[in-house]
N, CA, C and O of each residue as an XYZ file, in Angstrom:
436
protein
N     158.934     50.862     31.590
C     160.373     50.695     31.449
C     160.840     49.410     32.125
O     161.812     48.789     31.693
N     160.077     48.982     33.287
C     160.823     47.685     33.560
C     160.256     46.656     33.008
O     159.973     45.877     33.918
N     159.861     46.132     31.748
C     159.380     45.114     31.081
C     160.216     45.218     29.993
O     160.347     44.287     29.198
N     161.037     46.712     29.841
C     162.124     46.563     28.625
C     163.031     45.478     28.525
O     163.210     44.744     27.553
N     163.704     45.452     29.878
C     164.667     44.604     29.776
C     164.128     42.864     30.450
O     164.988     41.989     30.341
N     163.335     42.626     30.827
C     162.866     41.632     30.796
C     163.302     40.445     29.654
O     163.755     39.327     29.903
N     163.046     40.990     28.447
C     163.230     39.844     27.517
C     164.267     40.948     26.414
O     163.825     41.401     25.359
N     165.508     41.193     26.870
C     165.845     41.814     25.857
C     166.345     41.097     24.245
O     166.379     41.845     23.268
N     166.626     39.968     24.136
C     166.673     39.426     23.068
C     165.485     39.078     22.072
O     164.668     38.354     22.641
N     165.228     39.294     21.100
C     164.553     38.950     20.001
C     164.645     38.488     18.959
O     163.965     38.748     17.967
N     165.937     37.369     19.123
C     166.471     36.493     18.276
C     167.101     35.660     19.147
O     168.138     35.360     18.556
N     167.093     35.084     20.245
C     168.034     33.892     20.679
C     168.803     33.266     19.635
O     168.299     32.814     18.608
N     169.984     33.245     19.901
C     171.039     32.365     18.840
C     170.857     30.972     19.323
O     171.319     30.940     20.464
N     170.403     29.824     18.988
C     170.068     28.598     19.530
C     171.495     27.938     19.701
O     172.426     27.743     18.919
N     171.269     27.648     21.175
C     172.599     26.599     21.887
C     173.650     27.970     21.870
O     174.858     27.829     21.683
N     173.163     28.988     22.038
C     174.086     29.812     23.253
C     173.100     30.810     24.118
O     172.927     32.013     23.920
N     172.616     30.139     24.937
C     172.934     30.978     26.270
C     173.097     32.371     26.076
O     174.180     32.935     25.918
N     172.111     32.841     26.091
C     172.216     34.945     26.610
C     173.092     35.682     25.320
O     173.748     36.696     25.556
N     173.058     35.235     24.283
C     173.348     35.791     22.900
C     172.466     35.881     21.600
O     172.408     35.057     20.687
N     171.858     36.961     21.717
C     171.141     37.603     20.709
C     171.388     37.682     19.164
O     172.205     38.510     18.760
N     170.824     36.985     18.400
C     170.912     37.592     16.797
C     169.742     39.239     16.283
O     169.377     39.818     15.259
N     169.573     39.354     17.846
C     168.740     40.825     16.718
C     168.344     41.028     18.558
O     168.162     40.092     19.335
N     168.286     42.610     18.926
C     168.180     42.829     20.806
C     166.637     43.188     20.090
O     166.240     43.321     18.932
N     165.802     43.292     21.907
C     164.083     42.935     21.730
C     164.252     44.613     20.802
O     165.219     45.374     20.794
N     162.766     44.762     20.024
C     162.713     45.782     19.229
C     163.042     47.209     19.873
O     163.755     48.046     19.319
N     162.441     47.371     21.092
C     162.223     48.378     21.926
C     164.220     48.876     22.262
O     164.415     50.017     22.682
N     164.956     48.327     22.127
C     166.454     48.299     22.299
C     167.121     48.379     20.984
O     168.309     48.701     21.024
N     166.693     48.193     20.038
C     167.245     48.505     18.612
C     167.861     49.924     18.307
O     169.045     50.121     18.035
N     166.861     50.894     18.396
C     167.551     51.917     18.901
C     168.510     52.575     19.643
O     169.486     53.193     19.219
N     168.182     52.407     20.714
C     169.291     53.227     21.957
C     170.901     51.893     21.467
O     172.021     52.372     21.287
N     170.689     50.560     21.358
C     171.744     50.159     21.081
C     172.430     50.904     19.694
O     173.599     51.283     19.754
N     171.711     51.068     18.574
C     172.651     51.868     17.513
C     173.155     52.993     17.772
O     174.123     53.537     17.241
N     172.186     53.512     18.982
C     173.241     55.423     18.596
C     174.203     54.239     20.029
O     175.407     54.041     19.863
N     173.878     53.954     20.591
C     175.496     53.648     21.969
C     176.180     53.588     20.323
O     176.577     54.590     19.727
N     176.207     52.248     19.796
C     177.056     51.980     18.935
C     177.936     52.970     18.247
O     179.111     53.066     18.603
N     177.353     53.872     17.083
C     177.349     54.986     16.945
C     178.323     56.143     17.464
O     179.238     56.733     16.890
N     177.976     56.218     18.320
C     178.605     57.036     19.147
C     179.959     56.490     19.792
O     180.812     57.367     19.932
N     180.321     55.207     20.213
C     181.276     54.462     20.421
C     182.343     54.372     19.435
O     183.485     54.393     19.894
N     182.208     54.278     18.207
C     182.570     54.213     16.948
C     182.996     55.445     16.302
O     183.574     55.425     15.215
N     182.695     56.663     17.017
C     183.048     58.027     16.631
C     184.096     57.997     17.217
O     185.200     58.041     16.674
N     183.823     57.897     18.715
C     184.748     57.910     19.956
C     186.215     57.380     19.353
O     187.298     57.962     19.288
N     185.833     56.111     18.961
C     187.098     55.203     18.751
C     187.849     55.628     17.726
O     189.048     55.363     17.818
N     187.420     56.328     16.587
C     187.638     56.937     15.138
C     188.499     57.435     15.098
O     189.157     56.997     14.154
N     189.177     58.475     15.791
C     190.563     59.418     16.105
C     191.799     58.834     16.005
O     192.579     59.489     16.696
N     192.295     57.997     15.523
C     193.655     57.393     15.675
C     194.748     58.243     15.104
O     195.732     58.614     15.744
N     194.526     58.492     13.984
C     195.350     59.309     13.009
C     196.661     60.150     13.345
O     197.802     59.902     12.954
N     196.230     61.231     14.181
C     196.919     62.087     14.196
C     197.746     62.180     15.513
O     198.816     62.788     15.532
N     197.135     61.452     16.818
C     198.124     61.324     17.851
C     198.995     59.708     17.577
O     200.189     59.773     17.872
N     198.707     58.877     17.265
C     199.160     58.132     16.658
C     200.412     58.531     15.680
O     201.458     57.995     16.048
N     200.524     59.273     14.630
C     201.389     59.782     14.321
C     202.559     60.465     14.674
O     203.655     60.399     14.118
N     202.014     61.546     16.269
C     202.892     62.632     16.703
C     203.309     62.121     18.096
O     204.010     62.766     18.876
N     202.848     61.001     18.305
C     203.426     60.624     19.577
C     204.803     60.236     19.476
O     205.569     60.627     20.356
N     205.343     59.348     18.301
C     206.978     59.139     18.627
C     207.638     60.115     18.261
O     208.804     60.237     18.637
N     207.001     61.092     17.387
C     207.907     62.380     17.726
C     207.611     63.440     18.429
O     208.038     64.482     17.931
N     206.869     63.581     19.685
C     206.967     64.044     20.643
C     208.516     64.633     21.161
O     209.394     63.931     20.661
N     208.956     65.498     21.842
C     209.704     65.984     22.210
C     209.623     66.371     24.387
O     210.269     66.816     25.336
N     208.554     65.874     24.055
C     208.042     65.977     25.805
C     208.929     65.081     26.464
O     209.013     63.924     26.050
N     209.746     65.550     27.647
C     210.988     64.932     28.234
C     210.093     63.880     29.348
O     210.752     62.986     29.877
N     208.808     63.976     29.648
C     207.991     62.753     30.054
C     207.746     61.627     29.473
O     207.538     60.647     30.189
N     207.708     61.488     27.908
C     207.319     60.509     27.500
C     208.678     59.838     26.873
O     209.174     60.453     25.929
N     209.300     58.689     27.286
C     210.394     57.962     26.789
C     209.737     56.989     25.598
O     208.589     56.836     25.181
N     211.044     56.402     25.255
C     210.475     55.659     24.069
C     209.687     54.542     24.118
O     209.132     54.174     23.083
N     209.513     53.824     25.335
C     208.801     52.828     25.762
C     206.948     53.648     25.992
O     206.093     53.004     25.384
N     206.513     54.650     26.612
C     205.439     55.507     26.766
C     204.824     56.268     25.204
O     203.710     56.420     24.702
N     206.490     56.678     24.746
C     205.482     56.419     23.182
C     205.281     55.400     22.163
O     204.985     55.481     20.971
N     205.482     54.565     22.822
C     204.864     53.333     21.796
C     203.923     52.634     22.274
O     203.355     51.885     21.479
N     203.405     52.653     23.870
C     202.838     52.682     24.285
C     201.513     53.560     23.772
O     200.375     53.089     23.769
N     201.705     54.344     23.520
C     200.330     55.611     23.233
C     200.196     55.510     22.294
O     199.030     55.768     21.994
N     201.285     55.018     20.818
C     200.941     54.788     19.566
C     200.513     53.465     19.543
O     199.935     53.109     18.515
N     200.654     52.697     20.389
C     199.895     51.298     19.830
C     198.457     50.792     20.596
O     197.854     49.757     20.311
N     197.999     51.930     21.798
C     196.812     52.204     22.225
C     196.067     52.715     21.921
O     194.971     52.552     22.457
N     196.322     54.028     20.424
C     195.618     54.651     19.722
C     194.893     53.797     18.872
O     193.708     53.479     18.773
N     196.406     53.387     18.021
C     195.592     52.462     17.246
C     195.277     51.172     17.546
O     195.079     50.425     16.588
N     195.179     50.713     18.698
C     194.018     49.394     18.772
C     192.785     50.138     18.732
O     191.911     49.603     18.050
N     192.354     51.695     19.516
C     191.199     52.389     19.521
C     190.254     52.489     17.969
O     189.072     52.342     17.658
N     191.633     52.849     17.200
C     191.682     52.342     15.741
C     190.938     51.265     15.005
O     190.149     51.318     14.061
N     191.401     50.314     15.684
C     190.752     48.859     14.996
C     189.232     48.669     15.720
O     188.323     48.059     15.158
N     189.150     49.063     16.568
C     187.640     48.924     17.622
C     186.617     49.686     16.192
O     185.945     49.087     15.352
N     186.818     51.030     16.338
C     186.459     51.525     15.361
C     185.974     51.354     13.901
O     185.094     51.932     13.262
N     186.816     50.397     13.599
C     186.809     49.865     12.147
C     185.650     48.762     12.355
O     184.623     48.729     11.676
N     186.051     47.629     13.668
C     184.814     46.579     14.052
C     183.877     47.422     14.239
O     183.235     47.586     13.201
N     183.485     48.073     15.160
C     182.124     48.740     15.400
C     181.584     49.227     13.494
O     180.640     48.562     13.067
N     182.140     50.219     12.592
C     181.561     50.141     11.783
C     181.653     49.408     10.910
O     181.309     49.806      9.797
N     182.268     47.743     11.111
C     181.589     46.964     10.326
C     180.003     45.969     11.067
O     179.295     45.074     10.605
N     180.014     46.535     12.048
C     178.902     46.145     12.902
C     177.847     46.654     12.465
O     176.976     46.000     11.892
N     177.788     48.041     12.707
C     177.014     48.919     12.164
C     176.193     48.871     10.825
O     174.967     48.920     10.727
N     177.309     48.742      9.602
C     177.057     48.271      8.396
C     176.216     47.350      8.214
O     175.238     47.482      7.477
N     176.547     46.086      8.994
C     175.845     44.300      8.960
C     174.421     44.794      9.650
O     173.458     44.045      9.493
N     174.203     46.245     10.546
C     172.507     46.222     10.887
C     172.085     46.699     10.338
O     170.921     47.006     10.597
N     172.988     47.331      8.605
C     172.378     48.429      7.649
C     171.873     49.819      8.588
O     170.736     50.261      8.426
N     172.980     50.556      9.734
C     172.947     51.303     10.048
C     174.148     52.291     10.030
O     175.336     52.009     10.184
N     173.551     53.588      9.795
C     174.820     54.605      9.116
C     175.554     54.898     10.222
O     175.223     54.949     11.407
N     177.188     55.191      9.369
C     178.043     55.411     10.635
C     178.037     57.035     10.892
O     177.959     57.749      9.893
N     178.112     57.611     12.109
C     177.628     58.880     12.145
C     178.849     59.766     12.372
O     179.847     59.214     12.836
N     178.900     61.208     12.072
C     180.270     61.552     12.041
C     180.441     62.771     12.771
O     181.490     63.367     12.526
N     179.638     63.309     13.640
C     179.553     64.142     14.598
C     178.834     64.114     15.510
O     178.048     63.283     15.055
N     178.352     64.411     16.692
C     177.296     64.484     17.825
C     177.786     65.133     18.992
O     178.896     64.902     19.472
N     177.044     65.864     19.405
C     177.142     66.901     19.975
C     178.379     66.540     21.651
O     179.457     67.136     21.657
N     178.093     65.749     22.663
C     179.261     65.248     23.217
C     180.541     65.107     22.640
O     181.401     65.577     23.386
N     180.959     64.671     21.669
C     181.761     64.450     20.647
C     182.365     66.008     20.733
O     183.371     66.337     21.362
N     181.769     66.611     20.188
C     181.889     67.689     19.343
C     182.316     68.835     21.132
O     183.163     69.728     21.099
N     181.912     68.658     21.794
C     182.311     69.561     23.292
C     183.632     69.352     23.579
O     184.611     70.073     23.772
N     183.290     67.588     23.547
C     184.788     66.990     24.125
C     185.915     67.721     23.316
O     186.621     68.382     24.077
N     186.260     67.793     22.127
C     187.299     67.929     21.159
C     187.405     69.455     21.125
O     188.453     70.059     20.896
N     185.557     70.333     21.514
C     186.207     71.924     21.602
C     186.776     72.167     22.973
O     187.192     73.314     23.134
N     186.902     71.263     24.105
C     187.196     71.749     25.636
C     188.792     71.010     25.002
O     189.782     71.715     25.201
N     188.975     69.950     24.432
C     190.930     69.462     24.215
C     191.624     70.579     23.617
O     192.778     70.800     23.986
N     190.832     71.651     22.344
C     191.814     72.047     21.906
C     191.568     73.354     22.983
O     192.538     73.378     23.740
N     190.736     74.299     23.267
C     190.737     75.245     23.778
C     191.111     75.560     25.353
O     191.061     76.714     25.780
């Protein structure tokens, strides 16, 4: 394991400095599911995005919900980059995983 990161690039982008066109082989992996999984994370915009300015919660003023609607959806746009990232390594975007899937049964329950 410590020779992994030794040389993690396996494409140097020539004339930049510590930027990879492809990470060493042994990192190809664990970088797609991070990815992956980041990209799920970020995926959710929809529906709090929607219900936040009509919220009725005497905490959130109109400045806090636009705040939360326009933090959703930048989460939004991350999302959209990551799976066009994904796409460009010809790797599938994934649509459940088990963290994922805890997190969202411990929010609603």
């Amino acid at each position: 394991m410590a020779g992994l990161f030794r040389n993690p690039c396996a494409a140097p982008v020539t004339g930049h400095a510590g930027i990879c066109a492809a990470p060493a082989p042994a990192l190809h992996g664990p970088l797609v599911r991070a990815l992956q999984c980041f990209q799920l994370e970020e995926s959710g915009e929809g529906r709090v995005a929607g219900e936040a300015p009509r919220s009725s919660d005497p905490a959130l003023d109109d400045a806090l919900k636009t705040s939360v609607m326009l933090y959703v959806r930048e989460e939004g746009r991350h999302a959209r980059e990551l799976a066009r990232l994904l796409r460009a390594m010809d790797e599938p975007i994934i649509r459940k995983y088990m963290s994922e899937q805890l997190f969202e049964h411990s929010r609603r329950n």
